[in-house]
C-alpha positions as CSV (number, residue, x, y, z in Angstrom):
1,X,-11.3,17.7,30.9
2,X,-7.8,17.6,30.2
3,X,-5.0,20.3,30.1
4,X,-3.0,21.3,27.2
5,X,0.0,23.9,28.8
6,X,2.0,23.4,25.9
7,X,-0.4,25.2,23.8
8,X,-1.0,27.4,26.2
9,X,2.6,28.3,26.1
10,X,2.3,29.2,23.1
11,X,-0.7,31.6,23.2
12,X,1.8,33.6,26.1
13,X,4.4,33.7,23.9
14,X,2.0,35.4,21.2
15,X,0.9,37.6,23.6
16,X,3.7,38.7,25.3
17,X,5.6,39.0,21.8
18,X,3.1,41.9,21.4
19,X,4.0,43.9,24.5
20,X,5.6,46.8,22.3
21,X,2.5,47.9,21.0
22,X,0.0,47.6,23.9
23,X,3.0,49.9,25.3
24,X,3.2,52.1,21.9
25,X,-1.1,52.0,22.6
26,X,-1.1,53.1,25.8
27,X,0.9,55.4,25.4
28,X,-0.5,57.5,22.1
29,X,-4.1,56.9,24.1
30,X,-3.0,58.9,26.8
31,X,-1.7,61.7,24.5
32,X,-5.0,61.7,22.3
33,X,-7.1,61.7,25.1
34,X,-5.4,65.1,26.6
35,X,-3.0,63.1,29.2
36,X,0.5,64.9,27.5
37,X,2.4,65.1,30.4
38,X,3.0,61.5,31.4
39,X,6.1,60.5,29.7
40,X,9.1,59.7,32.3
41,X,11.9,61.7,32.7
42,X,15.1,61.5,35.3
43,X,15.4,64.8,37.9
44,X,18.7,66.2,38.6
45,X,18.7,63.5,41.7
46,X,18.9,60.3,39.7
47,X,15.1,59.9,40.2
48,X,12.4,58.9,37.3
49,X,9.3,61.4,37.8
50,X,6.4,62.3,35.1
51,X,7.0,65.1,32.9
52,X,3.8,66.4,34.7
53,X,5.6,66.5,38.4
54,X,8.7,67.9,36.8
55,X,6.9,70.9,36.1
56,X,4.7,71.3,39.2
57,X,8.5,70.7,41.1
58,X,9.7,74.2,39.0
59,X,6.8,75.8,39.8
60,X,5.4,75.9,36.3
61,X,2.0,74.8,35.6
62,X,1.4,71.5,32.7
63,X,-0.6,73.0,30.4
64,X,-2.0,71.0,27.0
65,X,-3.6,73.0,23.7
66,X,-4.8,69.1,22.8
67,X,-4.3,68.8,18.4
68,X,-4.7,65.6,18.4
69,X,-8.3,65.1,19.7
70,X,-9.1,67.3,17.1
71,X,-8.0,65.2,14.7
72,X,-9.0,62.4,16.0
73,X,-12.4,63.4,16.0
74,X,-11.8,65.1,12.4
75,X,-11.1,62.0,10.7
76,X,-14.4,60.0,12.0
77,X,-16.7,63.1,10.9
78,X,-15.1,62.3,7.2
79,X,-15.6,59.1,7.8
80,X,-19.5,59.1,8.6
81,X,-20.6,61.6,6.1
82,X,-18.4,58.9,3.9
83,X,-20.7,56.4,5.4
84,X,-24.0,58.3,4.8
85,X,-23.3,58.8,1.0
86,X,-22.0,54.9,0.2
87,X,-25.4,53.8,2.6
88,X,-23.3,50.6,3.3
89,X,-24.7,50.5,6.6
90,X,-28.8,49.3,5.8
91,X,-28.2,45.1,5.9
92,X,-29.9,43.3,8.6
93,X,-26.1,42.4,10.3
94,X,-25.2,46.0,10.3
95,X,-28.3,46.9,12.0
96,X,-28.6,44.3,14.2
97,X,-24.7,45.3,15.3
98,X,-25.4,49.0,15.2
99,X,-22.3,48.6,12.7
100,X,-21.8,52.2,12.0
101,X,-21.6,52.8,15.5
102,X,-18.9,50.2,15.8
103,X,-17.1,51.0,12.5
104,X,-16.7,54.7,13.9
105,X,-15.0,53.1,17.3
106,X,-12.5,51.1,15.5
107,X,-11.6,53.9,13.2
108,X,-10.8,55.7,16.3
109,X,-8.7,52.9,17.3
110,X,-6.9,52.6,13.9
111,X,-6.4,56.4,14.0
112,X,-4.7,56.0,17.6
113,X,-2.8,52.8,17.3
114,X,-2.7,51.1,13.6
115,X,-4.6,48.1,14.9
116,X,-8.3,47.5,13.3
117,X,-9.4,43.8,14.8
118,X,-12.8,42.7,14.7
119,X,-14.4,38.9,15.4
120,X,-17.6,37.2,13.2
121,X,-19.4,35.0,15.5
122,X,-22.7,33.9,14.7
123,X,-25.0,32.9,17.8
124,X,-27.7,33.6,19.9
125,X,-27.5,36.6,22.3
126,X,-30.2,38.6,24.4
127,X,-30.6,41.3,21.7
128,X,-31.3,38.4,19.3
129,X,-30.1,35.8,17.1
130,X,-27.9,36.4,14.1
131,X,-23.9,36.9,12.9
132,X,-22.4,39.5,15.6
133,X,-19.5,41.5,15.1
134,X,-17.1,42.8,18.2
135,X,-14.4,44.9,18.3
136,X,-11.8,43.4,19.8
137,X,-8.8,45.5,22.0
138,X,-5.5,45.1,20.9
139,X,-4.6,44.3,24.8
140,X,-6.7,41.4,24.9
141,X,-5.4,39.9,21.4
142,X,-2.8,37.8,20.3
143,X,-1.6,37.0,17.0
144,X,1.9,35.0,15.4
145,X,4.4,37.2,13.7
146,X,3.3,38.0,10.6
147,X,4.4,40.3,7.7
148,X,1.8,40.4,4.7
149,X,-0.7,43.3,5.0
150,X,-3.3,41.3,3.8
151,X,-2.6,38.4,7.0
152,X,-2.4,35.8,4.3
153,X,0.4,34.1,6.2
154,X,-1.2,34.0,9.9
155,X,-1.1,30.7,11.4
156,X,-2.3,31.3,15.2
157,X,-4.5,33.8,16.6
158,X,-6.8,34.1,19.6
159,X,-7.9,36.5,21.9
160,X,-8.7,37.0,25.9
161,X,-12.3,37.0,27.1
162,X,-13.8,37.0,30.6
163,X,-17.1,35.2,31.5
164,X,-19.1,35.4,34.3
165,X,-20.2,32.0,35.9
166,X,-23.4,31.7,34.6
167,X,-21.9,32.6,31.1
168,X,-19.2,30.1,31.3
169,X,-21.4,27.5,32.6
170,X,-24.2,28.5,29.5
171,X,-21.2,28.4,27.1
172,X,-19.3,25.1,28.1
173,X,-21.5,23.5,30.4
174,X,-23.4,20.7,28.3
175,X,-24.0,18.2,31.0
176,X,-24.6,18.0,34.5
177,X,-20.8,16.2,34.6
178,X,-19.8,18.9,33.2
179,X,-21.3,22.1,34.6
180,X,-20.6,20.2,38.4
181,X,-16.9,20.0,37.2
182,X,-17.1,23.9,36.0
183,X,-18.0,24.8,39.3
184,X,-14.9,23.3,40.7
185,X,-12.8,24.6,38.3
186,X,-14.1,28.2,38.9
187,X,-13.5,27.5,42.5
188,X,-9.7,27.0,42.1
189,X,-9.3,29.8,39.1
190,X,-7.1,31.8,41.0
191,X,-4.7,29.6,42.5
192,X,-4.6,27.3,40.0
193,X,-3.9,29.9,37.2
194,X,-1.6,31.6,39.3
195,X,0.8,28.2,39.9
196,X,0.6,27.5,36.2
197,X,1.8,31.2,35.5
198,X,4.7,30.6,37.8
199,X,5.7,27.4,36.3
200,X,5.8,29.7,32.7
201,X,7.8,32.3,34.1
202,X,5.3,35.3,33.9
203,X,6.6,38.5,35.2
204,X,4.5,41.4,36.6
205,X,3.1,43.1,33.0
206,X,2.1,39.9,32.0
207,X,-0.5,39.0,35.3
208,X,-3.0,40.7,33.1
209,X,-2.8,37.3,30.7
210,X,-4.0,35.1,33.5
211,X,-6.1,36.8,35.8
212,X,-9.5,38.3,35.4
213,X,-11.6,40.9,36.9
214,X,-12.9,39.8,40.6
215,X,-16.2,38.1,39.9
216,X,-14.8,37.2,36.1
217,X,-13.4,34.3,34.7
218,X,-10.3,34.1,32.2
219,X,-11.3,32.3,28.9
220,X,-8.3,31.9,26.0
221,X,-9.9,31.4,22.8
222,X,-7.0,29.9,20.2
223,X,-6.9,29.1,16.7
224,X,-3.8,27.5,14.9
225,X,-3.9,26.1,11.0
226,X,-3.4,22.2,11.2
227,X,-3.0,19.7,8.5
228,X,-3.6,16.4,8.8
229,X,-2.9,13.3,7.0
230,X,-5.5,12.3,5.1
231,X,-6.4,9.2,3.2
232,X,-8.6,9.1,-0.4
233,X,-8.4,5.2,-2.0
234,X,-4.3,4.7,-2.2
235,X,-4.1,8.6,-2.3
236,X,-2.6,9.8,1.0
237,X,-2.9,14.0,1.0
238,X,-2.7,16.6,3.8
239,X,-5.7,18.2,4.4
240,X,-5.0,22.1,6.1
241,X,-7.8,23.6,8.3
242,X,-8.1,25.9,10.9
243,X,-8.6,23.9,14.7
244,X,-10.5,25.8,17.3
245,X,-9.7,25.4,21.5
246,X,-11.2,26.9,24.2
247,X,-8.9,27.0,28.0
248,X,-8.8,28.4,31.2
249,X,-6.0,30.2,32.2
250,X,-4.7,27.1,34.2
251,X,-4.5,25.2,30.8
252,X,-8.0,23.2,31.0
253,X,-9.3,22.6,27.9
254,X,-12.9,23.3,27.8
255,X,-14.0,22.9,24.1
256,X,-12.0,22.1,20.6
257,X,-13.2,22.0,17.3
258,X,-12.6,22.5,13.8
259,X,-14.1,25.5,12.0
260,X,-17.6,24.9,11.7
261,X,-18.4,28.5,9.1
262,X,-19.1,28.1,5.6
263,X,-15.4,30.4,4.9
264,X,-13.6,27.6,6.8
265,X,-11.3,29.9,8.8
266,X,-10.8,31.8,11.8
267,X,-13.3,34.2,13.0
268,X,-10.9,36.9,13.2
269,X,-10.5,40.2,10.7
270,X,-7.3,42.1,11.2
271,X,-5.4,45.0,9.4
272,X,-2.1,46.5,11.1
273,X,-1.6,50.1,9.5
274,X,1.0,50.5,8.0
275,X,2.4,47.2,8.4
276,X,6.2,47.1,7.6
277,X,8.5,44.4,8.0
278,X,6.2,43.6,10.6
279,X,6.4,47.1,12.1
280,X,3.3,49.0,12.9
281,X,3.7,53.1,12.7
282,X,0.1,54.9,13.5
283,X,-1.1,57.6,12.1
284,X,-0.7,59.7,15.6
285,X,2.2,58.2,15.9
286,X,3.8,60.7,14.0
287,X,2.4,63.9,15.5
288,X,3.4,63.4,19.6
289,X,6.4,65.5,18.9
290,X,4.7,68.3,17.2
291,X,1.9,68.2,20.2
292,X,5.1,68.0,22.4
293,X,6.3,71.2,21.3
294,X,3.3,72.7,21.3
295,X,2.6,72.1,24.6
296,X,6.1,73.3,25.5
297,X,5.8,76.3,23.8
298,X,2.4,77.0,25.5
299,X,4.1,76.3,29.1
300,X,7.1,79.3,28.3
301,X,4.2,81.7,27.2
302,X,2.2,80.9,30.4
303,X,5.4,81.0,32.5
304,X,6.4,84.5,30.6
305,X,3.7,85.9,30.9
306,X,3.1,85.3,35.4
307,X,6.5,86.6,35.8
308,X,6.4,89.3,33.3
309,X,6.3,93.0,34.5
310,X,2.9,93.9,33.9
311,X,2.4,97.8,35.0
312,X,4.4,97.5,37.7
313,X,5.7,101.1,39.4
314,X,8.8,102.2,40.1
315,X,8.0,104.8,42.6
316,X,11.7,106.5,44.5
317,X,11.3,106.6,48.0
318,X,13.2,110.2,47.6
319,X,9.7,111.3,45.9
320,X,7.7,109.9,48.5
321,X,5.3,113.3,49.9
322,X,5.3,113.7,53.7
323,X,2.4,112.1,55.3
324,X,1.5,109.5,52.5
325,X,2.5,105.9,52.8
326,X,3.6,103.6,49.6
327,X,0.3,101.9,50.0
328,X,-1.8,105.1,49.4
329,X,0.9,105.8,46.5
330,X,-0.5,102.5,44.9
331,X,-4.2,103.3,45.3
332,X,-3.9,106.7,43.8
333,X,-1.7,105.2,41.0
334,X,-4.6,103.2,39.7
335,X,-7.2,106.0,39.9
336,X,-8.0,108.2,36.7
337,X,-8.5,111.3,38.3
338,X,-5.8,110.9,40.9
339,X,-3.3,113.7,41.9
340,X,0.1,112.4,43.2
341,X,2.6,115.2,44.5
342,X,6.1,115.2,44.3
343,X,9.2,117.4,44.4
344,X,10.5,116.6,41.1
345,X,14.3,116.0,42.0
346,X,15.7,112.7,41.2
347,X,14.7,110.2,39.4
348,X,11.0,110.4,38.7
349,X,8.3,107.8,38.8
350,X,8.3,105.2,36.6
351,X,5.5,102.4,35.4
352,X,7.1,99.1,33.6
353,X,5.2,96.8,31.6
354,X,7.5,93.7,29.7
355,X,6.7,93.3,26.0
356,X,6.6,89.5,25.8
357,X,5.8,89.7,21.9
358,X,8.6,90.4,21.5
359,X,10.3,87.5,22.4
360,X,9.3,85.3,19.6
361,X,7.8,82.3,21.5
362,X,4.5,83.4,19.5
363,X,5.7,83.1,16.1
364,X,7.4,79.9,17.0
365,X,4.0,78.2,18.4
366,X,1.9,79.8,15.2
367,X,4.7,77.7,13.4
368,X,4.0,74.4,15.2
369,X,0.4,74.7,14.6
370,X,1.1,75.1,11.0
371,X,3.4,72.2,10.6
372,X,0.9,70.3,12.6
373,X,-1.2,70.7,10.3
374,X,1.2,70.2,7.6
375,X,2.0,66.6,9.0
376,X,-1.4,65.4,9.8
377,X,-3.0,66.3,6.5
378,X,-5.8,67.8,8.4
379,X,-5.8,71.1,7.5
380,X,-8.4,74.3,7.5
381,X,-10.1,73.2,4.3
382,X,-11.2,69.5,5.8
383,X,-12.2,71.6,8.5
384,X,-14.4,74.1,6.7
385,X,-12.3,77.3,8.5
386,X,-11.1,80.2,7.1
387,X,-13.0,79.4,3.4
388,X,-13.8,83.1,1.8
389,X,-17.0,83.1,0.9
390,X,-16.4,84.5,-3.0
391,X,-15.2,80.7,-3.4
392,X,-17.5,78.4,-5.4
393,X,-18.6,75.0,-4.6
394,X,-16.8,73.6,-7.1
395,X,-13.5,75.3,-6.1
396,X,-14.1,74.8,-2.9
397,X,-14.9,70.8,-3.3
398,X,-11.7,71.0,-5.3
399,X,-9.9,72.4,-2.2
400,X,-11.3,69.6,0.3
401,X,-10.4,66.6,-2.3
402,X,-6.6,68.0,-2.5
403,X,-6.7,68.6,1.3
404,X,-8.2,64.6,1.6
405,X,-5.5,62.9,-0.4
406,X,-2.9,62.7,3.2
407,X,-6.0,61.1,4.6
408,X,-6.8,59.2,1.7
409,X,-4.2,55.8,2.4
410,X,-5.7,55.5,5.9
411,X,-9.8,55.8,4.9
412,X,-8.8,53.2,1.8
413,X,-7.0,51.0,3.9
414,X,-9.7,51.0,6.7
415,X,-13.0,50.9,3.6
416,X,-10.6,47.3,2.6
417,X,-10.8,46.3,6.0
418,X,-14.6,46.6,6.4
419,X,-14.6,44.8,2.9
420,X,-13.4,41.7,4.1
421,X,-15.3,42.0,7.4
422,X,-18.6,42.1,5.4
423,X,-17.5,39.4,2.9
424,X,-16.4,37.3,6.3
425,X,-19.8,38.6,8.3
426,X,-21.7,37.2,5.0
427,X,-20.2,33.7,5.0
428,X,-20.0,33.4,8.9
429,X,-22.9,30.6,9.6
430,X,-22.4,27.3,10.1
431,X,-22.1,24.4,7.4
């Protein structure tokens, strides 16, 4: 088995050329999935805390009124009712895939961070024998630069797995050579992997490209388009194809091979959304500072309202009667039927209770919420609230297909995306 670090060089650079947007990822993740508090800020002392333990510090308490599940969650329910009136879902593949299932993940993920990758392999697995699809996360993926929606101009791509022993032995074993050389490979992972990583230059963020989880071993899968030189008669002509290579992560090279599929090309489908000048932008991408006021403006209402006077008395001790004590002032205070004596000199008795509507922190959040809605596209009509019922079905269909079109780039981009996948799936066996 030889080593190729060069090209493993390259399949770092790819992936560490991407570290924006697993950052950008994580990050709208943890808003969507209701953690809104985690974005750093610096205290009065120089010091970075979370949002989060600013607010607990001040004595006020994080609270999140979570839009953007809601959306989230919105945009998938279109998505299968979608599904159930095309029926695009019956072939054997999607079955054997549970591809609605799948589909209805990855939406989620294109939803949350504008990346919709998927890979075609056709083999044999426990559940059976046939052309499976996989999702595959954005963190574990790599991909060159490239600026055409459509990935026409992608030229190397690959992607992180982790095998088990006994699946990296099944995989690229072969030969009793071979699987006895496997084992020592697998015995030296770490340390080898980790003294290649070194010799790159990897910094902390990146460990996550070498190392698996305990137990696991770290498998690169790369493609890259080749031409070679090729030779008809006197004719000399470059033929271009796409070249296959299995490594570890300390640059062995366990199996290479030039696309075997009937579509000749990666096994990869990918869509960025929307991709600009090589830019992705997300869909929620564009509503974290409308949830960030939101939840702001929740936080000053809850903080208004805990130290707002709320019936509290005013009782001179001038007025106090002779024998009684504040205490039993307090207890007759809240009684119905109580009788409370005084002399009826000076200033009287008094109860105070803060009007907090007043302040207009309610009008401004009913204003978020509205241009939330606004924004997102997702609005009471997609969300069957609010309709009257003296509205017809035809008017009211008429309401939900206006109330779609905000939505309608991101479903049509995504139904494009599954296009190709099926058209891939379809021509995935071998020659």
């Amino acid at each position: 088995m030889i080593k190729n670090p060069k090209l493993l060089q390259k399949a770092y650079d790819a992936w560490v050329a991407a570290a924006d947007l697993r950052a950008t990822r994580s990050r709208l993740k943890r808003y969507t999935y209701g953690d809104q508090w985690c974005d750093p800020v610096t205290d009065e002392d120089g010091a970075v805390r979370s949002e989060r333990d600013m607010l607990l510090r001040a004595g006020r308490r994080p609270l999140t009124n979570n839009r953007l599940r809601q959306l989230v969650k919105t945009i998938i329910g279109r998505f299968r009712l979608r599904a159930a009136e095309v029926d695009d879902y019956s072939s054997e593949t999607a079955r054997l895939n549970r591809l609605l299932e799948l589909d209805c993940r990855l939406l989620e993920e294109f939803v949350i961070s504008g990346c919709a990758i998927q890979r075609v392999w056709p083999e044999r697995r426990a559940a059976g024998q046939g052309v499976w699809i996989d999702n595959v996360n954005p963190d574990r993926f790599f991909v060159n630069h490239f600026t055409d929606p459509r990935g026409i101009d992608i030229d190397f791509i690959g992607m992180l797995h982790d095998y088990s022993p006994a699946e990296l032995i099944n995989q690229f074993g072969g030969n009793r050579h071979r699987v006895d050389r496997l084992r020592q490979l697998m015995a030296a992972d770490g340390d080898s992997a980790f003294a290649l990583s070194d010799a790159i230059g990897f910094t902390v963020a990146a460990n996550s490209f070498f190392r698996a989880p305990q137990g696991r071993h770290r498998v690169i899968e790369i493609w890259r388009l080749r031409a070679l030189e090729q030779t008809r008669g006197t004719r000399v002509s470059m033929d271009v194809h796409w070249h296959c290579t299995f490594m570890l992560a300390d640059g062995t090279v366990l199996q290479e091979f030039t696309s075997p599929f009937q579509h000749e090309s990666h096994p990869f489908v990918v869509n960025f959304y929307p991709l600009i000048d090589g830019e992705i932008h997300p869909f929620v991408e564009d509503l974290i500072d409308q949830q960030r006021s939101i939840n702001r403006i929740v936080v000053m209402l809850d903080s208004m309202l805990a130290t707002s006077a709320k019936g509290v008395l005013i009782f001179p001790t001038k007025q106090l009667p002779n024998g009684m004590t504040i205490k039993q002032i307090g207890s007759l205070w809240a009684r119905s039927d109580a009788v409370i004596p005084i002399n009826g000199v000076g200033d009287l008795p008094q109860q105070v209770v803060t009007n907090t509507a007043n302040s207009g922190a309610a009008d401004i959040l009913n204003l978020q919420l509205k241009l939330f809605e606004d924004v997102s596209g997702v609005n009471d009509a997609l969300l069957g609230r609010n309709i009257s019922a003296a509205t017809g079905s035809d008017l009211y269909q008429q309401v939900v297909q206006n109330a779609a079109i905000t939505l309608s780039d991101l479903m049509e981009t995504f139904a494009s995306f599954t296009e190709v996948r099926n058209s891939l799936a379809a021509r995935s066996l071998k020659k």
